[in-house]
Every structure is written in C-alpha cells, then in structure tokens.
N, C-alpha and C positions, 0 to 999 in steps of 0.2 A: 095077621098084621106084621110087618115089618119092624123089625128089631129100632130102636131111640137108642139114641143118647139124651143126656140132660146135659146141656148149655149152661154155662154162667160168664156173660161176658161183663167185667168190672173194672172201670176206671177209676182215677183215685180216691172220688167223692161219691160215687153212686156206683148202685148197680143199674147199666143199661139196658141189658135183653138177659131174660132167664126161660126157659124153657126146654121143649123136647125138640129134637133134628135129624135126619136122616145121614146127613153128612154137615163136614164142618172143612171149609177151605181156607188155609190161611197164609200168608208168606213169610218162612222163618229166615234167618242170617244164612242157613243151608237150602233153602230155595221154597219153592211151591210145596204145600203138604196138605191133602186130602187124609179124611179125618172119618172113618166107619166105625159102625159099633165090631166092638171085638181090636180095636185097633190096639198093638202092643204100647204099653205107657212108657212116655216119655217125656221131657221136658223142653223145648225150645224158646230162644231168644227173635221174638219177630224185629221181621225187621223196618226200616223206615224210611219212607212212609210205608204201611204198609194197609192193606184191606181184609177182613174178615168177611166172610159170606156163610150163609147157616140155611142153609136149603132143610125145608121144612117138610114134611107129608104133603101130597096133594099137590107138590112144583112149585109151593110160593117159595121168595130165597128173599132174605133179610140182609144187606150189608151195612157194614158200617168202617168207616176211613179211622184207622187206629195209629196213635203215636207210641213208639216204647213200648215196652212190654214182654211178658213172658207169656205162652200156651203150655198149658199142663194137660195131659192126658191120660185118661185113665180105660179101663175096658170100656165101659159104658158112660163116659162123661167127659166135657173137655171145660176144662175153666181158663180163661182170658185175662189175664190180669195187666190194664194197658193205662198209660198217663194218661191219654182221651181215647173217649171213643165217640162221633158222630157220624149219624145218618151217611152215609154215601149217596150223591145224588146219581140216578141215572144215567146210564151211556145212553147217547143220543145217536 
C-alpha cells in the first residue's frame, strides 16, 4: 500500500474534510504546491482565491474553493487552516 497522509482541512467554525490522501494540491502566495508524503515541513500563506484538491486512493479527488488561510505541513500530514472553505463545483 502506498504511503497517506492525514488531511485536516478547517475553516473558522468547522472542521470540513478530515482524512487520509495520497497527495494534497494547493495554491500558496509563492505559487502551485503539490503535497507527498515524505514532503519537507513547511508553512505557507494560500492564496486568494484559492482551491485545495486532496486526491485520494483509488483516483477519487475531493476539492474545495478556499478563502484566507494558511497550509502547514508536516512529514506525513497537511493541515488547512482557511476563513471558508466550500465544495468546488465541477469544470464543465
């Protein structure tokens, strides 16, 4: 089995998505950043508007349209901390 991360993506008032990911996509004030387990810790400022994508085992991917916020990352964990966070609807 392929190596997870544990996900915690939190808006101000809830927690929205919590769980395990294969990768984590997001777009900081320094640009695009894919997100692997083993990935060196860091801190970034996303940016706005900005969209979170959480590709899961098995090819499903989860997005959601994010306001504000920081990404923290760790070896095996990425936590979201964003003013909102909602569903992203589908490219058509």
């Amino acid at each position: 089995m392929a190596q997870q991360l544990h996900v915690d993506l939190v808006a101000v008032e809830e927690k929205v998505w919590s769980g395990e990911a294969e990768m984590v996509v997001a777009r900081t004030t320094e640009g695009e950043l894919g997100v692997l387990p083993g990935h060196a810790p860091l801190l970034g400022q996303l940016a706005e508007p900005s969209q979170i994508r959480i590709k899961q085992a098995g090819g499903q991917q989860v997005a959601y349209d994010i306001t504000g916020g920081f990404l923290s990352v760790g070896a095996e964990s990425v936590t979201v901390l964003a003013e909102s966070a909602t569903p992203a609807t589908p490219a058509r």
